[in-house]
C-alpha positions as CSV (number, residue, x, y, z in Angstrom):
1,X,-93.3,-18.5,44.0
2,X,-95.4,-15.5,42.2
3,X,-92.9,-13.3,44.3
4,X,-89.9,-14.9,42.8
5,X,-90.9,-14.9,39.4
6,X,-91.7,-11.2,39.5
7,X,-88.6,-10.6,40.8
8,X,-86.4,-12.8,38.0
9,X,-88.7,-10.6,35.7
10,X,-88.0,-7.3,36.9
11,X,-84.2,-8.6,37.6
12,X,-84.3,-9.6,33.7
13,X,-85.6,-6.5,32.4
14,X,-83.4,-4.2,34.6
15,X,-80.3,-5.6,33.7
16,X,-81.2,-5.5,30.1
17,X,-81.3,-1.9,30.0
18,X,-78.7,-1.5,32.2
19,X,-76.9,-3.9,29.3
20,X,-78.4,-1.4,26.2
21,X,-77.2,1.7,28.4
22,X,-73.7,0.9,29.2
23,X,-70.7,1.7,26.7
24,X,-69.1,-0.4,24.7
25,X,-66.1,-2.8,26.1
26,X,-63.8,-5.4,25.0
27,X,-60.7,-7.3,25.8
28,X,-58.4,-8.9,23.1
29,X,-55.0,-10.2,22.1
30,X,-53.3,-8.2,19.8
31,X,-49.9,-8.9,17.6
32,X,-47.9,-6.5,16.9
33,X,-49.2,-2.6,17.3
34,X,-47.9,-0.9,20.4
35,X,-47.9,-3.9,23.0
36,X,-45.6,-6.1,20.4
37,X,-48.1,-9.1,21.9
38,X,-50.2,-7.7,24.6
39,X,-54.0,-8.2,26.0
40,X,-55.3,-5.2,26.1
41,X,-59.0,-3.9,27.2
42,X,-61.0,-1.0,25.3
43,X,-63.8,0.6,26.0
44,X,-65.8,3.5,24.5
45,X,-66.1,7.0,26.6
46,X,-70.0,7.8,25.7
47,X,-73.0,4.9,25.8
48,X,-72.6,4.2,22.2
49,X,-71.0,1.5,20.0
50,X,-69.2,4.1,17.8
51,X,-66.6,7.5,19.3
52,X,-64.0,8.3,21.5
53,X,-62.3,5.9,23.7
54,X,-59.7,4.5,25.5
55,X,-57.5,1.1,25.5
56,X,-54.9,0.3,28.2
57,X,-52.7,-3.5,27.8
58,X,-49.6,-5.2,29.2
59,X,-47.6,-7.2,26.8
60,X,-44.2,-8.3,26.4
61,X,-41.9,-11.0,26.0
62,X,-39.0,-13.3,27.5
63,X,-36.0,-14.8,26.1
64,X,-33.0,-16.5,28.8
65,X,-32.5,-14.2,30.9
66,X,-33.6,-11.1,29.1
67,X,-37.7,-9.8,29.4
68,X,-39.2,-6.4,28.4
69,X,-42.4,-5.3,29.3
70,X,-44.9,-3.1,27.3
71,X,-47.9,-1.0,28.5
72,X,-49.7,0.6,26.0
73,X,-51.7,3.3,26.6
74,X,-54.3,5.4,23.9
75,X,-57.1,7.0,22.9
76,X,-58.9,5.9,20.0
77,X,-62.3,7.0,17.8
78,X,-64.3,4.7,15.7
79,X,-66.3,5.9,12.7
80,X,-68.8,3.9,11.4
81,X,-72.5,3.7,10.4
82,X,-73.7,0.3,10.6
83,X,-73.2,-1.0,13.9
84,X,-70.5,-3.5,12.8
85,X,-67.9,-1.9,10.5
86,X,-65.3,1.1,11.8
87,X,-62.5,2.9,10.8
88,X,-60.3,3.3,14.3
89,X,-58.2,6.5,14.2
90,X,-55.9,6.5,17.5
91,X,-52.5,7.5,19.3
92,X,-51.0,6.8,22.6
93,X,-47.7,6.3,24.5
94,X,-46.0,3.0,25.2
95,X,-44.2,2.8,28.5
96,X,-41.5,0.3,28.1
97,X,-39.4,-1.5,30.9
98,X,-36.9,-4.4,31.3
99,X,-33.4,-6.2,31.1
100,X,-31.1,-7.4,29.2
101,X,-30.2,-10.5,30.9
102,X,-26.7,-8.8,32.7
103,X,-26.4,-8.2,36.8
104,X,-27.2,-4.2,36.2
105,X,-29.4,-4.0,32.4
106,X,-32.6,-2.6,33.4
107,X,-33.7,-0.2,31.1
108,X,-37.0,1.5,30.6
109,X,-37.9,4.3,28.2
110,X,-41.5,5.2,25.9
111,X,-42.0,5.5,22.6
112,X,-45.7,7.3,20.9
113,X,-47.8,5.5,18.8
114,X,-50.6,6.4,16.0
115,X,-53.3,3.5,14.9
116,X,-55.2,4.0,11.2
117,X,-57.1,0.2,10.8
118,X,-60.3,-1.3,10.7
119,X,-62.3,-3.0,12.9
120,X,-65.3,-5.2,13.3
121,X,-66.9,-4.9,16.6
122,X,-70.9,-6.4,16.3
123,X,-72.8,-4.2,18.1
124,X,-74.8,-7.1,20.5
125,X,-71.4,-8.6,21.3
126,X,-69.4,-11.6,20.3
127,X,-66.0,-11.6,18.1
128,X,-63.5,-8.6,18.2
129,X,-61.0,-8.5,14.9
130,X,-59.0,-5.1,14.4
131,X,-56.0,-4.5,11.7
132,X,-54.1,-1.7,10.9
133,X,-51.4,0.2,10.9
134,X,-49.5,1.6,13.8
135,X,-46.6,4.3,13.2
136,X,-44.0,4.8,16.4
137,X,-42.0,7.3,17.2
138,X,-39.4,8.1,19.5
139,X,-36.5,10.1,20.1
140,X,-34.5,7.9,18.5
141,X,-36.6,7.9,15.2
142,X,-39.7,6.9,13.3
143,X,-41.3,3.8,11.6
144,X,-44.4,4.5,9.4
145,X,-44.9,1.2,8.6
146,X,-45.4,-1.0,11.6
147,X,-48.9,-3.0,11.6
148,X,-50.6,-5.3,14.3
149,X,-53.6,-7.6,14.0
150,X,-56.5,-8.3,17.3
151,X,-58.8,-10.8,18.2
152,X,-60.7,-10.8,21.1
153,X,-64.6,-10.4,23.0
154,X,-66.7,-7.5,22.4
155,X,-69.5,-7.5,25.9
């Protein structure tokens, strides 16, 4: 018994560390931005809350016989000084696949993607919000004013 308990102790204590030295991740939902409606999962390149990081999401929609597919893809930095509160500066590509609902309309293409918002990420876990706005750009031309809006689980 005095065995097991040390052991749950020194189990507890590692994975607490483990736990304070790991980087920061978190899954959420997001409408709008660069995944139209997408889950997405995000997670910080260094072993702090704030910096450079990366997301990756699938989203997409279907209507009768028609579905498209998005898969956003970024980099992303969060500035902030209280362990709660950041300013998320970002840009990515947006693969983009699907059909139109006819016997040969597949399609797929990509269009780029900036992100200026704000976001409240607590720093011992628990509710993700993010909003802000997300510029696209393509070939085929440019909106500045697109937005999106998250919710999700920072762990």
């Amino acid at each position: 018994m005095k065995k097991t308990f040390t052991l749950f102790c020194f189990l507890f204590a590692a994975t607490s560390v483990i736990k304070a030295q790991s980087a920061a991740k978190t899954v959420f939902f997001e409408l709008g931005g660069p995944g139209l409606a997408s889950i997405n999962y995000d997670m910080r390149l260094n072993k702090k809350e704030d910096g450079l990081g990366f997301r990756v999401g699938v989203g997409g929609f279907s209507i009768d016989d028609a579905s498209i597919v998005f898969i956003p893809l970024g980099l992303n930095y969060l500035l902030g000084k209280d362990g709660k509160n950041y300013f998320e500066l970002g840009g990515g590509i947006t693969a983009v696949a699907g059909n139109d609902g006819s016997s040969d309309g597949t399609f797929s293409g990509s269009f780029g993607h900036l992100n200026f918002g704000y976001r409240l990420q607590p720093s011992n876990g628990g509710f993700l919000f993010r909003a802000g706005i997300v510029p696209l750009f393509s070939k085929d031309g440019f909106v500045p004013y697109y937005a999106g809006i998250s919710f999700g689980y920072k762990f």
